[in-house]
N, C-alpha and C positions, 0 to 999 in steps of 0.2 A: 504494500500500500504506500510506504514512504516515494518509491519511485513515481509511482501514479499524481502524489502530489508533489512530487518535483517537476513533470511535467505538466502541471497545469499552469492556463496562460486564461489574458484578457481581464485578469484583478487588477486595481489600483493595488499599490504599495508593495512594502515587503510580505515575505512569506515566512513564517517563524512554523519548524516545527516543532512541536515537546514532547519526546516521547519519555514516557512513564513506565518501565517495566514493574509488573504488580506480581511476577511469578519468579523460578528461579531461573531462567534461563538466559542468561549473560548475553549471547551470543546474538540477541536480537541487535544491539547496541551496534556490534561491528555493522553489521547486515545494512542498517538503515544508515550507517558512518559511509558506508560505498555507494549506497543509491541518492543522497547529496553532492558527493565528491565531484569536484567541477562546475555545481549551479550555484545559482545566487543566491539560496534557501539557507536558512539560518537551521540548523538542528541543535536543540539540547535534548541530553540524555540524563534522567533521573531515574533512583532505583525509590522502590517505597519500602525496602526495607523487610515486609511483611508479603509473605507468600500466602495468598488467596485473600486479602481484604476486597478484593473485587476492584470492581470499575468507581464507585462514590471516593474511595480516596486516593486512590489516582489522578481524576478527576480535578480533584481538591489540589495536589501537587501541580499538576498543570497549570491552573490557574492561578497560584500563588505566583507561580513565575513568569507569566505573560508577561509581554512587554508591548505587545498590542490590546486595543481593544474593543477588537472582535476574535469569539471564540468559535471553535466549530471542534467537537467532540469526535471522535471516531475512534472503535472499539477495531481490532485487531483483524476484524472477519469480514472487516466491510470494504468494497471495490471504491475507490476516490475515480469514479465517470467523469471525462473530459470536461471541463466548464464546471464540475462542482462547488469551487470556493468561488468562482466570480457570481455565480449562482445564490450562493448563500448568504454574501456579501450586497448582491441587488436588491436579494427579500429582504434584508434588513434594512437598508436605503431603503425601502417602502413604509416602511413604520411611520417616515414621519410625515408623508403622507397620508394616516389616517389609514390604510390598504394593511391587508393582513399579511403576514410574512410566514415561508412554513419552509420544514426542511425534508428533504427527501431522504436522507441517510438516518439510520437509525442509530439511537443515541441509546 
């Protein structure tokens, strides 16, 4: 998924990703450190320390460390489709038009 959202195009701004490992397996870190390598996408890597507290404090670690703000969630099983974060980023420009904003990826 990391690659899927290095290839995404047509947002304003930077691209910050954070990934949070919530299990024991280290190895994702390199994984997602190679599919950045060479883009303009920002990755940090955080452990939570705690094997199976789930996605709530993960969650909570990501966002303590944003550096933007706008967020967009995504669990580990989920496809990032072409145009998703410029996508996610439109619906939310819609808010303040009054217009509802909704996301297609599951959180």
């Amino acid at each position: 998924m990391v690659a899927q959202l290095v290839a995404q195009r047509g947002y304003g701004g930077g691209l910050e990703i954070l990934l949070v490992n919530n299990n024991d397996d280290p190895s994702v870190f390199a994984l997602a450190r190679e599919a950045v390598a060479g883009s303009n996408v920002e990755l940090r890597c955080f452990d939570t320390g705690y094997k199976g507290f789930g996605a709530a404090l993960a969650r909570n670690v990501g966002i303590a460390h944003a550096r933007y703000i706008v967020s967009l969630f995504l669990d580990d099983d989920v496809m990032a489709p072409p145009g998703l974060v410029s996508r996610h980023h439109g619906g939310l420009e819609t808010l303040h038009t009054g217009e509802r904003a909704e996301s297609t990826a599951r959180v």
